[in-house]
C-alpha positions in Angstrom: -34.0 -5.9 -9.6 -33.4 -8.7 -7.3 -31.5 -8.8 -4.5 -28.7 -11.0 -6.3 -28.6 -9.3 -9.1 -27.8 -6.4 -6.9 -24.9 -8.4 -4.8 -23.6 -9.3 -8.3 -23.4 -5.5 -9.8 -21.7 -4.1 -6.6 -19.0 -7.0 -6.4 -18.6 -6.0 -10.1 -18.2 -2.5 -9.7 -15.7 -3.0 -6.4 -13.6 -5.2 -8.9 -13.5 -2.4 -11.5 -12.7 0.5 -9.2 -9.6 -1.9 -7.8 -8.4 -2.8 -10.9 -8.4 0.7 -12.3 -6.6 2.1 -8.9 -4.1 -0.3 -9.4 -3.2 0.5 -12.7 -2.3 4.3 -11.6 0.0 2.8 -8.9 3.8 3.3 -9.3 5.1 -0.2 -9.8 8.9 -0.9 -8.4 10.5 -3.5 -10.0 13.1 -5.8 -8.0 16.3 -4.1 -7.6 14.9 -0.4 -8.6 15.7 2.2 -6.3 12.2 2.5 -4.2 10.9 6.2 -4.0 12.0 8.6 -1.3 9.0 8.5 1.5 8.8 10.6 4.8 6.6 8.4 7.7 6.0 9.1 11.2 8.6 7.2 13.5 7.5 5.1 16.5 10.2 7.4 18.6 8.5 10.7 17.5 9.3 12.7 14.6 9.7 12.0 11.0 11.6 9.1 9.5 13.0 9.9 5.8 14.0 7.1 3.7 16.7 8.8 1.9 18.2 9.3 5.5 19.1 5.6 5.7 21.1 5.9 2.4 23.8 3.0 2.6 22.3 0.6 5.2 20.1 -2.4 4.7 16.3 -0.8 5.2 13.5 -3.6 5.4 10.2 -2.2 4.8 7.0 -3.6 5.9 3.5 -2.6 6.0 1.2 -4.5 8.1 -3.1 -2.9 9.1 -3.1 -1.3 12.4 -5.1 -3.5 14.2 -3.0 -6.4 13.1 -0.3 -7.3 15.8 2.9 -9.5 14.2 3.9 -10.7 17.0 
């Protein structure tokens, strides 16, 4: 098989395994209640998101190495 043939059958098979991950993702809709998580908080300890029940909770996910500033 040549090589490109090869490059071509990978990408294919990488576009497959995403698309089927994604389809056993729990969607939220806008204005559905998001699901109760529990993540590590920058002070220490664990940060529930049912503990914030009430206030205005902005949630955003960024890669690690990634600095938003």
């Amino acid at each position: 098989m040549r090589q490109a043939n090869k490059v071509f059958l990978a990408l294919l098979l990488l576009a497959l395994f995403s698309l089927a991950g994604a389809h056993f993702a729990a969607a939220v809709e806008v204005g559905e209640k998001a699901p109760d998580f529990e993540l590590d908080s920058t002070k220490g300890g664990k940060l529930k998101l049912s503990s914030l029940k009430g206030k205005t909770v902005l949630i955003n996910f960024y890669i690690l190495d990634f600095d938003p500033t």
